[in-house]
VMD Tcl script that builds the backbone (N, CA, C; Angstrom):
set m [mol new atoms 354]
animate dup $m
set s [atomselect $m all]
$s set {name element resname resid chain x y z} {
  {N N UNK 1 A 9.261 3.437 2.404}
  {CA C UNK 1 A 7.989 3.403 3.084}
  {C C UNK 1 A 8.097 4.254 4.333}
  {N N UNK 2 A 7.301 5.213 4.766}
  {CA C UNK 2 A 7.067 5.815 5.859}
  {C C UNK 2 A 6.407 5.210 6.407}
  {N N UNK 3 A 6.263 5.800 8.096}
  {CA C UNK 3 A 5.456 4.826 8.909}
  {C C UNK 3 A 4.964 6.003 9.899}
  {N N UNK 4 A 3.735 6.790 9.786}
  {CA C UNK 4 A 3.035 7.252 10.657}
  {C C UNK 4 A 2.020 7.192 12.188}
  {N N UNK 5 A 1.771 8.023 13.183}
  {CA C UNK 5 A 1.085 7.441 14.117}
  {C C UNK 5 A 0.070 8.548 13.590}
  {N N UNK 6 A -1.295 7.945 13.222}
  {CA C UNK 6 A -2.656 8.281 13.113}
  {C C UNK 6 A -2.862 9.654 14.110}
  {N N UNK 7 A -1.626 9.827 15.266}
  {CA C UNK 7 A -2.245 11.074 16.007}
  {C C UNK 7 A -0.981 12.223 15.507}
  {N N UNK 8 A -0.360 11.803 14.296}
  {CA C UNK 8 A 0.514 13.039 14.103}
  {C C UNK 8 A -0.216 13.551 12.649}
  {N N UNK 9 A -0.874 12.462 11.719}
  {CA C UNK 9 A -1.727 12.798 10.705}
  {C C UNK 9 A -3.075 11.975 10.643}
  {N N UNK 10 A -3.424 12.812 10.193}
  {CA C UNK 10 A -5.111 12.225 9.443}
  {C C UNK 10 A -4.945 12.032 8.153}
  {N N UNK 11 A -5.926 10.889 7.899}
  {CA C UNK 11 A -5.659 10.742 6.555}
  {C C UNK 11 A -6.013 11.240 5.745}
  {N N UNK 12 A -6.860 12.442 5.945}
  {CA C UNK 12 A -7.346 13.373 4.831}
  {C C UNK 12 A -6.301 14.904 5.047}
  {N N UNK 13 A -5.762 14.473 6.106}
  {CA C UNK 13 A -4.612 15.314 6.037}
  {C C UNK 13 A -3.379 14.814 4.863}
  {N N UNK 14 A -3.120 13.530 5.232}
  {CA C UNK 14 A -2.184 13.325 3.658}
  {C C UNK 14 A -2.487 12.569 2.584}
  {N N UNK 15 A -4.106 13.193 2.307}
  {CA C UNK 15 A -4.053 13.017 0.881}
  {C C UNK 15 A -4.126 14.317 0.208}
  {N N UNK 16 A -4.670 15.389 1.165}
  {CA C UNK 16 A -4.317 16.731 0.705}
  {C C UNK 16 A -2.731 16.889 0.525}
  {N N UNK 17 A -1.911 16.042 0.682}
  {CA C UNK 17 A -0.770 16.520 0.684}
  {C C UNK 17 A -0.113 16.107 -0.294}
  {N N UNK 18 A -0.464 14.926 -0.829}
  {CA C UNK 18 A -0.401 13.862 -1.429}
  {C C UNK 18 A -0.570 14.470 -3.029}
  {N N UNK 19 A -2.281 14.869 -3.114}
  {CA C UNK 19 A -2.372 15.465 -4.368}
  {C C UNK 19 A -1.914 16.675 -4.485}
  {N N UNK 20 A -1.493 17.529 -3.525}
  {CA C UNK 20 A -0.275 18.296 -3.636}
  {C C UNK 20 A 0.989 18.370 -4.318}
  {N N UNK 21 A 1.275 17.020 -4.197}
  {CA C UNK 21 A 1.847 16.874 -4.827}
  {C C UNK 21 A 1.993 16.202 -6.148}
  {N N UNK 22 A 0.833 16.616 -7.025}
  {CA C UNK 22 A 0.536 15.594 -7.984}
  {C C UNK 22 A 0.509 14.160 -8.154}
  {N N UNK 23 A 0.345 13.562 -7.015}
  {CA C UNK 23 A 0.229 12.018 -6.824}
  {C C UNK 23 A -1.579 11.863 -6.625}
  {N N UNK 24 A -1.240 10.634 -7.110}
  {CA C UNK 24 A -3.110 10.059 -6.094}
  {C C UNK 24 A -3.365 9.216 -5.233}
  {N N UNK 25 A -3.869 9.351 -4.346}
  {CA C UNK 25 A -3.898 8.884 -2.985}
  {C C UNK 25 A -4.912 7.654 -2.986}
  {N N UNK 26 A -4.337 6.442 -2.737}
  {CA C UNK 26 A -5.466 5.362 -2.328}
  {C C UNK 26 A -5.435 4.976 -0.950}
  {N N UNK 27 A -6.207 5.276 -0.605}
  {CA C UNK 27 A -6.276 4.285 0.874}
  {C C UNK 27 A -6.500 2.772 1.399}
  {N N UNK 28 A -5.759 2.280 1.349}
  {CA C UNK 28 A -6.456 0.603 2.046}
  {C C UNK 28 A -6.519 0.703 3.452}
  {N N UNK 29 A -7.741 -0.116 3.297}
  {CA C UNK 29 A -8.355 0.107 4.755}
  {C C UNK 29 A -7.825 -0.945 5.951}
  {N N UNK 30 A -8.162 -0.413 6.926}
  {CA C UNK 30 A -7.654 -1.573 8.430}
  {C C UNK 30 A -8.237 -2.727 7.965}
  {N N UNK 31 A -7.327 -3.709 8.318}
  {CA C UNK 31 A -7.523 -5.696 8.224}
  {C C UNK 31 A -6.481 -5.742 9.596}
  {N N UNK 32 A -7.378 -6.693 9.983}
  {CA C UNK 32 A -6.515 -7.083 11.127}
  {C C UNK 32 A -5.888 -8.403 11.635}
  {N N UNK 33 A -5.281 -8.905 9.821}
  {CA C UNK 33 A -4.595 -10.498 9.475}
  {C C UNK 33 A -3.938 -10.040 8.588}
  {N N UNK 34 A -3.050 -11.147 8.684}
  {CA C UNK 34 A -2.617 -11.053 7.105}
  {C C UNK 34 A -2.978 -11.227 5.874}
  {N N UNK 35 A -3.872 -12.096 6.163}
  {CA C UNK 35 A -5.190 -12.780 4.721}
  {C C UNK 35 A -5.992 -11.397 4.818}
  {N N UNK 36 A -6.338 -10.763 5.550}
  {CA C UNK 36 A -7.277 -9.403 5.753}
  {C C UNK 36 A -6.874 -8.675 4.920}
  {N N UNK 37 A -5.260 -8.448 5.220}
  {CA C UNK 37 A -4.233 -7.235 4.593}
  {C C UNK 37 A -4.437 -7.617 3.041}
  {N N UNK 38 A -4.476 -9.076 2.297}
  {CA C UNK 38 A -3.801 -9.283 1.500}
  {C C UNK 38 A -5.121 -9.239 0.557}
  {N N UNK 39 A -6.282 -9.692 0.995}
  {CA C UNK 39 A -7.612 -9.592 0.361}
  {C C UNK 39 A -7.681 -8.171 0.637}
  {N N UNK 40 A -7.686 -7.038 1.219}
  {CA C UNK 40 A -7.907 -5.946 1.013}
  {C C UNK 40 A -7.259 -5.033 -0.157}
  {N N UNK 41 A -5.709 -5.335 -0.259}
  {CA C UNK 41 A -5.013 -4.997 -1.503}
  {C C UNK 41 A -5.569 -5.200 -2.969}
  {N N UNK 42 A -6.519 -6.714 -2.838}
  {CA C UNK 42 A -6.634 -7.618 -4.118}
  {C C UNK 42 A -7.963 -6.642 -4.612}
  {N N UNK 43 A -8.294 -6.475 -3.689}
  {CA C UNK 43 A -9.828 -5.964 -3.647}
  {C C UNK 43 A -9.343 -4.502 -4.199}
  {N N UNK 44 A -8.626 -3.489 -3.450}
  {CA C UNK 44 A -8.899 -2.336 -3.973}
  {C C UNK 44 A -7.524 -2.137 -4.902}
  {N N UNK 45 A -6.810 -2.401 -5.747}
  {CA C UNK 45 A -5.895 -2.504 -6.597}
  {C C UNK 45 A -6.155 -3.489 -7.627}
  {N N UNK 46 A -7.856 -3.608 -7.528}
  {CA C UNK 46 A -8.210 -4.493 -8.950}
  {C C UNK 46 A -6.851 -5.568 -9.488}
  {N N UNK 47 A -6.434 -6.587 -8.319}
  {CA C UNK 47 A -5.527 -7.530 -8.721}
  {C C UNK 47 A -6.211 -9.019 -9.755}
  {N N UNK 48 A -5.351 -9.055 -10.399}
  {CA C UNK 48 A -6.101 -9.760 -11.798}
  {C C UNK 48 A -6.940 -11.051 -10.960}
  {N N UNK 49 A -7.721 -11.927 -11.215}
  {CA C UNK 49 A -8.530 -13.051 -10.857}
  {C C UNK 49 A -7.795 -14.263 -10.251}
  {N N UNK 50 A -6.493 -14.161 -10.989}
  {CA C UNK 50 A -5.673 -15.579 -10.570}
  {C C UNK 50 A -4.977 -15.337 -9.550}
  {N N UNK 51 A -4.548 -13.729 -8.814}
  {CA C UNK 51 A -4.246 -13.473 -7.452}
  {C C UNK 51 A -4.322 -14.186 -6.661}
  {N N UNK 52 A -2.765 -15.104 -6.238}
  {CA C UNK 52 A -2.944 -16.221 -5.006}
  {C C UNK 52 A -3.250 -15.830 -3.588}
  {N N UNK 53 A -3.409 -14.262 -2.917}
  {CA C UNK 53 A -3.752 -13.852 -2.009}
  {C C UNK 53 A -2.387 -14.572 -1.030}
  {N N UNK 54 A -1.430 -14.633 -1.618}
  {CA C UNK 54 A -0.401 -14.793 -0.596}
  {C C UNK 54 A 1.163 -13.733 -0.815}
  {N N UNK 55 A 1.708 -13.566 -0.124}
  {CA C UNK 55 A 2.906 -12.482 -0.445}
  {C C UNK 55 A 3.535 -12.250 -1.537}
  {N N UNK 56 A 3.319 -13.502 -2.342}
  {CA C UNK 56 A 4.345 -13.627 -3.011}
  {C C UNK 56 A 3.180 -12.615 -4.446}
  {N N UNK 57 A 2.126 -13.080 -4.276}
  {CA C UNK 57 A 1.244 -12.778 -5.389}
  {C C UNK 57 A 0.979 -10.990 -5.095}
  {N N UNK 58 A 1.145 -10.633 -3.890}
  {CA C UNK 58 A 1.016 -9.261 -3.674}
  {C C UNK 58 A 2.630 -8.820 -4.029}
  {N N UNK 59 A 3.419 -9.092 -3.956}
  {CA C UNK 59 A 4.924 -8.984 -4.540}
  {C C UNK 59 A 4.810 -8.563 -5.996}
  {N N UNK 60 A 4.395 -9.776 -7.019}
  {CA C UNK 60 A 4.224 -9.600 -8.017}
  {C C UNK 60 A 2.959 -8.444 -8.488}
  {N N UNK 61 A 2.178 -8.567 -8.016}
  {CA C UNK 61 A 0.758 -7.602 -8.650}
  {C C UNK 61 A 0.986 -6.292 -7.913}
  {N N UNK 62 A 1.959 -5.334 -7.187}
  {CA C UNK 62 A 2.739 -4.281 -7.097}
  {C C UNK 62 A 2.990 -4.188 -7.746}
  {N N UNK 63 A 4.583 -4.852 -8.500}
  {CA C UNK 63 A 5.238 -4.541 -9.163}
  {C C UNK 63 A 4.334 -4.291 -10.608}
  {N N UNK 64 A 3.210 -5.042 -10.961}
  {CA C UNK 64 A 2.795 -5.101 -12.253}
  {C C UNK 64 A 1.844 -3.520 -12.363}
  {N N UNK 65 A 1.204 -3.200 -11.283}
  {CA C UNK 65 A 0.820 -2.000 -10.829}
  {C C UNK 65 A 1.379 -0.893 -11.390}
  {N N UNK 66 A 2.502 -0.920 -10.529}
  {CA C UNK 66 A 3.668 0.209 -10.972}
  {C C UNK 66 A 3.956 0.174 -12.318}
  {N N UNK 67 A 4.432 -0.734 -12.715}
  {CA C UNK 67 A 4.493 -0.826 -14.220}
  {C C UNK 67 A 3.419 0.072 -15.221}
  {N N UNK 68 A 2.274 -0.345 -14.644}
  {CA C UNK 68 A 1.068 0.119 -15.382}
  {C C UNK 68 A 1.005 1.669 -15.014}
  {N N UNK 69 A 1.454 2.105 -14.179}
  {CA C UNK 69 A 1.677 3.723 -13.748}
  {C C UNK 69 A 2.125 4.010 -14.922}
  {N N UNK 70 A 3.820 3.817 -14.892}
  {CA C UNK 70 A 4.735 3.719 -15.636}
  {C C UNK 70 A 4.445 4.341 -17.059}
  {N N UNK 71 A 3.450 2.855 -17.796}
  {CA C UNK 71 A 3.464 2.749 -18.982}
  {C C UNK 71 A 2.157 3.504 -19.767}
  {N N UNK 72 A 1.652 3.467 -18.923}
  {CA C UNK 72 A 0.333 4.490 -19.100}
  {C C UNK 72 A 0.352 5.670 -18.830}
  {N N UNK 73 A 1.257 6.226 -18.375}
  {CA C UNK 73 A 1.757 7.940 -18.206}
  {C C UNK 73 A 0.682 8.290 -17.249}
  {N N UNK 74 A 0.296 8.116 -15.950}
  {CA C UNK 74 A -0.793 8.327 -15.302}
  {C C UNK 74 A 0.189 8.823 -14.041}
  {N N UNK 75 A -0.821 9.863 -13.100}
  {CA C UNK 75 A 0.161 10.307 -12.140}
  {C C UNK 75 A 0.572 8.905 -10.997}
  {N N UNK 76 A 1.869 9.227 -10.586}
  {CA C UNK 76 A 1.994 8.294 -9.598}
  {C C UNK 76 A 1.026 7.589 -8.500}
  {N N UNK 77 A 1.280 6.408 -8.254}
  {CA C UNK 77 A 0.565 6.484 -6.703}
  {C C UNK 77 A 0.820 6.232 -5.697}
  {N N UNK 78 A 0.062 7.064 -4.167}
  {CA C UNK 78 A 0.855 6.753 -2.737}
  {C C UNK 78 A -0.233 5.924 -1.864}
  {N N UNK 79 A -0.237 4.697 -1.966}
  {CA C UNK 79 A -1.214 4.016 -0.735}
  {C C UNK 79 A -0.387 4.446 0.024}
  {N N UNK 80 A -1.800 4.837 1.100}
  {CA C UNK 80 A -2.114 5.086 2.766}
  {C C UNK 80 A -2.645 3.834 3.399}
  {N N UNK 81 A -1.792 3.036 3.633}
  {CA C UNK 81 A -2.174 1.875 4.008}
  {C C UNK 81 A -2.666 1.940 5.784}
  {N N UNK 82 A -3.894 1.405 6.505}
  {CA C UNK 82 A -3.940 1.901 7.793}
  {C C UNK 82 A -4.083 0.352 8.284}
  {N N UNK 83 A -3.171 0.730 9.180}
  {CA C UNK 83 A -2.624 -0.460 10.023}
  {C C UNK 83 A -3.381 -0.366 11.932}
  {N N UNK 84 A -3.926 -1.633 11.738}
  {CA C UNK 84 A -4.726 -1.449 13.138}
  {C C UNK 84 A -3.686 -2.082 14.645}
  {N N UNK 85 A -3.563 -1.565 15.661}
  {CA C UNK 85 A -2.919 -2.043 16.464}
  {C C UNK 85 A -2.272 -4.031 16.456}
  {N N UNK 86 A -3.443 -4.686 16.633}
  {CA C UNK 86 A -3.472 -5.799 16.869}
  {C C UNK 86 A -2.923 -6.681 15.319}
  {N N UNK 87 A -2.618 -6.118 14.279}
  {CA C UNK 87 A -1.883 -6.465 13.148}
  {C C UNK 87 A -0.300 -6.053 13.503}
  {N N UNK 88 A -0.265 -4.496 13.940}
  {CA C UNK 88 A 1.513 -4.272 14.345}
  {C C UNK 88 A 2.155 -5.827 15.270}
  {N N UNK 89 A 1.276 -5.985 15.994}
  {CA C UNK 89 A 1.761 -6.982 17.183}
  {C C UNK 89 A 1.899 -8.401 16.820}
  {N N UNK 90 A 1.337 -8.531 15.039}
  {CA C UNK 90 A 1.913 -9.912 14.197}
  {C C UNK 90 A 2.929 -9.917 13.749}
  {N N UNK 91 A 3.851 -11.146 13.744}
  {CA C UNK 91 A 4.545 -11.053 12.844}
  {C C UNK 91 A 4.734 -10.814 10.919}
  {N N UNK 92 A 3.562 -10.945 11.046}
  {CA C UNK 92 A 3.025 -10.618 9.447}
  {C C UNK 92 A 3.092 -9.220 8.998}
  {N N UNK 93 A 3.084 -8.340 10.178}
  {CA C UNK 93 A 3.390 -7.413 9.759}
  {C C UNK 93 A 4.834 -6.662 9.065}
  {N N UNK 94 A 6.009 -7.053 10.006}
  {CA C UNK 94 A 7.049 -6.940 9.255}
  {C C UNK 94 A 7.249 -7.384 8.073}
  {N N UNK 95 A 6.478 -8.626 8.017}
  {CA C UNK 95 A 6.868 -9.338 6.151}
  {C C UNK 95 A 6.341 -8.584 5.226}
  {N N UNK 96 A 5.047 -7.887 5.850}
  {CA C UNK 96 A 4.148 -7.145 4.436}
  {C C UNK 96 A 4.709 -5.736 4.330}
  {N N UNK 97 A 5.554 -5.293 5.404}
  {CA C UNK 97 A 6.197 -4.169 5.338}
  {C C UNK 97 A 7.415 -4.235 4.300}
  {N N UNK 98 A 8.067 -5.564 4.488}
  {CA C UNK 98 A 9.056 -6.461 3.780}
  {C C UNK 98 A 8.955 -5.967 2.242}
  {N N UNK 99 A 7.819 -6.733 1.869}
  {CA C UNK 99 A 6.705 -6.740 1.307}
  {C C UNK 99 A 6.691 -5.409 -0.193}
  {N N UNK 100 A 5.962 -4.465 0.642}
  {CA C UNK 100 A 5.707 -3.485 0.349}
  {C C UNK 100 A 6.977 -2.054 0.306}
  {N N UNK 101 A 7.848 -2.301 0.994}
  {CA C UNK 101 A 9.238 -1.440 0.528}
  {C C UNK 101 A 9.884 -2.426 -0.935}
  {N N UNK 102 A 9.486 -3.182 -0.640}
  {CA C UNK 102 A 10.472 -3.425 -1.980}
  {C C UNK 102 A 9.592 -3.615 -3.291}
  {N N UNK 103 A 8.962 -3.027 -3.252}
  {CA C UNK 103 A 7.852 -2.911 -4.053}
  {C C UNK 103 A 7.904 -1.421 -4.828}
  {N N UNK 104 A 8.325 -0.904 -3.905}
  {CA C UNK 104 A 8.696 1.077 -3.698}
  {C C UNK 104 A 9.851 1.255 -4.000}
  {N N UNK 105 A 10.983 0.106 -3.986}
  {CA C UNK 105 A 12.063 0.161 -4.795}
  {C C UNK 105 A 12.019 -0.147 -6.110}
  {N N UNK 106 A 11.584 -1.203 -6.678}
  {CA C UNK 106 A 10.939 -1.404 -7.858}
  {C C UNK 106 A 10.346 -0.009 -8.835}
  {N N UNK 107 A 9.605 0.194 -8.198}
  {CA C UNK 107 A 8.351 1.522 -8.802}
  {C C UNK 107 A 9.186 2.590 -9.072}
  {N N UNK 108 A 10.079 3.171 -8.119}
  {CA C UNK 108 A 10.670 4.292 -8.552}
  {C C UNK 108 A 9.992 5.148 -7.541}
  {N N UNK 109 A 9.283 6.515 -8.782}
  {CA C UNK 109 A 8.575 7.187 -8.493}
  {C C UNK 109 A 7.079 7.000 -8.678}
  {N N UNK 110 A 6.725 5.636 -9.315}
  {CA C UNK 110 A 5.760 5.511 -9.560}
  {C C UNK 110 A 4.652 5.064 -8.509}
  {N N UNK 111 A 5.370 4.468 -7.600}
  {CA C UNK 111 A 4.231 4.092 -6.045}
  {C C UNK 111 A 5.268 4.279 -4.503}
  {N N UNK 112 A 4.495 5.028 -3.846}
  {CA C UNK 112 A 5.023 5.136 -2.492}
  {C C UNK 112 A 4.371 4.501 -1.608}
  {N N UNK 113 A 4.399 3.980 -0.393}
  {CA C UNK 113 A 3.497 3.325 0.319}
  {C C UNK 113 A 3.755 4.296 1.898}
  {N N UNK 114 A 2.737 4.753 2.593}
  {CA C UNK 114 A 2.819 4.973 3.768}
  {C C UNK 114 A 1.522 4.316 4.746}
  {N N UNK 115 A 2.311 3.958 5.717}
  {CA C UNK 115 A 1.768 2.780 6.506}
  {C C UNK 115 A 1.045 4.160 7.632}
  {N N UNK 116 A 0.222 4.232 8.160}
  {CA C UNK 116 A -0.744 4.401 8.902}
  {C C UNK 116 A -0.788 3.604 10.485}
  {N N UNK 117 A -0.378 4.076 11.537}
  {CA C UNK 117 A -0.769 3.168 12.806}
  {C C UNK 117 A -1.974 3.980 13.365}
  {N N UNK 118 A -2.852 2.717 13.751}
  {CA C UNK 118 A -4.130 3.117 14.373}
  {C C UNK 118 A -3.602 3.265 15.681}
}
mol reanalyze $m
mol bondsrecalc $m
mol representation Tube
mol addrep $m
């Protein structure tokens, strides 16, 4: 997982870079909780219905993600995840960072995650 400051890129700066590199770029947008973070994932990564909206369920529905990259021969993908100040300063944030690298170990090449600071 990389970890950017919003004033060294824009995010339409790396998704041009992104599909540059034959990847596709999703963005999840600023939440500024952890329930924020975790309903925002569920929401734009079409996570199946029974999604417990807690770490453990974003743990699993990554990994099943990637898989589906994987197995469906579809180009990789890199969430641009954008992280708003007042979330860095939770502790929730390290866990979903936690979280989300090992998620990127899992995947391979199939999902990268770069974190975004507002």
């Amino acid at each position: 997982m990389k970890i950017y400051s919003a004033d060294a890129w824009t995010i339409e700066e790396l998704k041009e870079q992104i599909g540059d590199a034959g990847r596709r770029a999703l963005v999840i947008p600023a939440a500024d909780s952890k329930q924020a973070v975790l309903e925002t994932f569920r929401e734009l990564l079409d996570f199946p219905e029974d999604y417990g909206v807690d770490l453990d369920a974003l743990h699993d529905s990554l990994h099943d993600a990637a898989d589906a990259v994987t197995d469906d021969g579809e180009a990789p993908i890199t969430l641009i995840w954008q992280v708003p100040a007042a979330l860095r300063a939770d502790r929730s944030f390290g866990v979903i960072c936690e979280t989300l690298q090992d998620a990127e170990g899992y995947a391979g090449t199939s999902l990268d995650v770069i974190a975004v600071c507002l």
